[in-house]
Each structure stands twice: as C-alpha cells, then as structure tokens.
Legacy VTK file of the C-alpha trace (Angstrom):
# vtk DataFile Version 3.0
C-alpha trace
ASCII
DATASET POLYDATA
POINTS 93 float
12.159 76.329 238.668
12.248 77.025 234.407
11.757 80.501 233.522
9.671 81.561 231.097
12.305 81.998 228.307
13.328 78.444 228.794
10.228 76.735 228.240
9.763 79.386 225.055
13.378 78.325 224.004
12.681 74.555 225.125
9.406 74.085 222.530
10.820 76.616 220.235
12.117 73.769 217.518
9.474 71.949 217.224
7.016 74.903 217.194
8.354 76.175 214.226
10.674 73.817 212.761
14.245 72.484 213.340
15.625 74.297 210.293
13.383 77.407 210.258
16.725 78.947 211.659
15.299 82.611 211.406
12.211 82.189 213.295
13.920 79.619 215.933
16.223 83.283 216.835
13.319 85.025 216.916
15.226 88.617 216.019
13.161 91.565 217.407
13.295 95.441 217.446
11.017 96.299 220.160
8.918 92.881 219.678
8.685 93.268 215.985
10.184 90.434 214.128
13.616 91.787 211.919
12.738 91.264 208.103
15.470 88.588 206.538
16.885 91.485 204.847
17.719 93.404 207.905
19.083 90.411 208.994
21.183 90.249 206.270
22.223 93.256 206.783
23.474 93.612 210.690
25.635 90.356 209.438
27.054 92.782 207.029
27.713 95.638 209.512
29.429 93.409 211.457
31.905 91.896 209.152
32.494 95.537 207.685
33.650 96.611 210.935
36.874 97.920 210.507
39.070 96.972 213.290
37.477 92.999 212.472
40.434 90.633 211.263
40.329 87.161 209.754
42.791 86.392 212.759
40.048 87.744 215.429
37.994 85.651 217.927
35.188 87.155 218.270
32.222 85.711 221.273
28.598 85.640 220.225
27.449 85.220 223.544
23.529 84.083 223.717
23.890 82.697 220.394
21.011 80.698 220.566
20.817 78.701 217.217
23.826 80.113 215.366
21.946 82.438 213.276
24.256 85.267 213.721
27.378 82.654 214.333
27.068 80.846 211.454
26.991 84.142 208.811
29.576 86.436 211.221
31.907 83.065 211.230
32.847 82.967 207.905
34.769 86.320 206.824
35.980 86.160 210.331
38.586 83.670 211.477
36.595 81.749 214.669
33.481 82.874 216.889
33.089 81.151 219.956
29.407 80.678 220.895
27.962 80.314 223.943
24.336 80.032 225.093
22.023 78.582 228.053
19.425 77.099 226.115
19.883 73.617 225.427
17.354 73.501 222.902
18.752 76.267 220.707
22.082 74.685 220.762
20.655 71.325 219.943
19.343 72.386 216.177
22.456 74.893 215.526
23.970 73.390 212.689
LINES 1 94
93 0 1 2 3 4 5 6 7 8 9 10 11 12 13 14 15 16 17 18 19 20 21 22 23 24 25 26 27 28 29 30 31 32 33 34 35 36 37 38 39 40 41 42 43 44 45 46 47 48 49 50 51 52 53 54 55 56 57 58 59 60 61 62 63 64 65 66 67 68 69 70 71 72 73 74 75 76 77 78 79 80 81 82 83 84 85 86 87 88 89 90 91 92
C-alpha cells in the first residue's frame, strides 16, 4: 500500500511543473513554504561550514529533486544523493 507522501511526491511534477524545482521540494518551516531567499541562504550556510572541503563527500539523503544537491554540489567536491521517491528523482536534473 502507497503512503500518502508517495502519491503527493508521485503527482508532484506534473502538479506544478517539471522544472518548477523550488516548489517540486516543497521547503517548509513548520508548513510554511521557505522564501527563495532563505533558500538561498541555508545553501550558503552550508558551504560556509568550516570543517567542509572541496575533497569532502558529503550525503544529501531524501534529496528529492536535487534542489539542495545541485547548489551544495558545486563548492563541494561530490554529494551523493539518495531518495525513495521515484518521481522526484525522475525531474532532478
């Protein structure tokens, strides 16, 4: 039997659009969608971390589209992504 978050996840892409990587993530604090800007800025916060090397492998587990993957990936050297929704992974670029 799906759960609940699967069928969200499943009709997620088409619901809001294959590229509208953002809203596909759905970022929340407390159910209240995160601005772009915030966004932006976690990504930041997580590059700046100190002890975070171009030679690091960092997991972004429950990656869902890439959203975070994508901008943590590039200052970093890899990020290995995992995640159990099909549908997510399917429009990660």
């Amino acid at each position: 039997m799906r759960r609940d978050w699967e069928l969200f996840y499943a009709d997620r892409p088409e619901t809001v659009g294959r590229t509208n990587y953002l809203s596909l993530a759905l970022p929340t604090v407390h159910g209240t969608p995160v601005p772009e800007g915030h966004f932006r800025q976690l990504c930041a916060q997580i590059c700046d971390m100190p002890d975070l090397q171009a030679e690091h492998r960092v997991p972004d587990l429950c990656c869902g589209n890439g959203l975070f993957t994508r901008k943590i990936a590039r200052p970093i050297g890899s990020v290995v992504a995992v995640d159990q929704s099909e549908a997510s992974l399917g429009v990660a670029p």
